[in-house]
C-alpha positions, -999 to +999 in steps of 0.1 A: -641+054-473-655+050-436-688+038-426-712+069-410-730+039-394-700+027-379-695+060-365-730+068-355-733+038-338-702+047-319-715+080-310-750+064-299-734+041-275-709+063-262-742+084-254-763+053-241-737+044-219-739+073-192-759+065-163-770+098-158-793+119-183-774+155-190-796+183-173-799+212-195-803+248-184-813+283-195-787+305-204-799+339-192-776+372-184-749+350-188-753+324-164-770+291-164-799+288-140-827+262-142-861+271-152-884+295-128-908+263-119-881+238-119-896+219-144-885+196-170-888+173-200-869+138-206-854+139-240-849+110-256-824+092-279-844+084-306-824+048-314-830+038-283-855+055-261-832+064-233-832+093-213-804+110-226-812+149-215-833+162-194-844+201-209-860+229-193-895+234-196-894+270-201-923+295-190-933+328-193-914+341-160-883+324-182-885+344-211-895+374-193-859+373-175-845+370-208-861+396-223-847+418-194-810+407-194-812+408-237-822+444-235-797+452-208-768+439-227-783+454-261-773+489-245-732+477-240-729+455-277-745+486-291-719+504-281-690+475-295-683+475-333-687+449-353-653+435-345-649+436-312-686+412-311-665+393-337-636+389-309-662+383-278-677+361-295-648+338-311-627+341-273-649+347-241-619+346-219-603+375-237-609+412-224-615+436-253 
C-alpha cells in the first residue's frame, strides 16, 4: 500500500517549486478575461504559505457580464437536447 503523504508531499513541492504564482481568470462567454478592476487576491498553499495562485477578485461589473453571456447562451442550449449538452460538454473540439 502507498503512502498519501508521500504523495502529497510530492504534489506540494512540485507546486512550491514554480517561481511564478498561476494567475487565475474569469471564464465569461467563453473566454478567459481578467476581472473588470484588475484586481486580485494571493492564494496560498496552506503547507507552506507560498503564493501559489493569484485569483480574481471579482465585482459586481464581473458578474453582471456573466449574467449577460449566461442568458445569451441559455437561448442556444435550450434549443440542444440533452445529449448533444452531453457531447459539448464531454468534447469541446467536436462540432455537433
Amino acid at each position: 500500500m502507498s503512502d498519501s503523504k508521500d504523495t502529497k508531499s510530492s504534489a506540494a513541492a512540485a507546486a512550491d517549486s514554480k517561481s511564478e504564482p498561476t494567475v487565475l481568470t474569469n471564464y465569461i462567454g467563453g473566454k478567459f478575461i481578467p476581472p473588470a478592476d484588475g484586481k486580485y487576491m494571493d492564494d496560498p498553499n496552506p503547507a507552506t504559505a507560498q503564493i501559489i495562485a493569484k485569483v480574481p477578485l471579482s465585482t459586481k461589473t464581473d458578474v453582471d457580464l456573466a449574467v449577460v453571456a449566461a442568458k445569451a447562451a441559455m437561448k442556444e442550449w435550450a434549443k440542444t437536447s440533452y445529449l448533444g449538452t452531453i457531447r459539448s460538454g464531454s468534447d469541446s473540439s467536436s462540432s455537433s
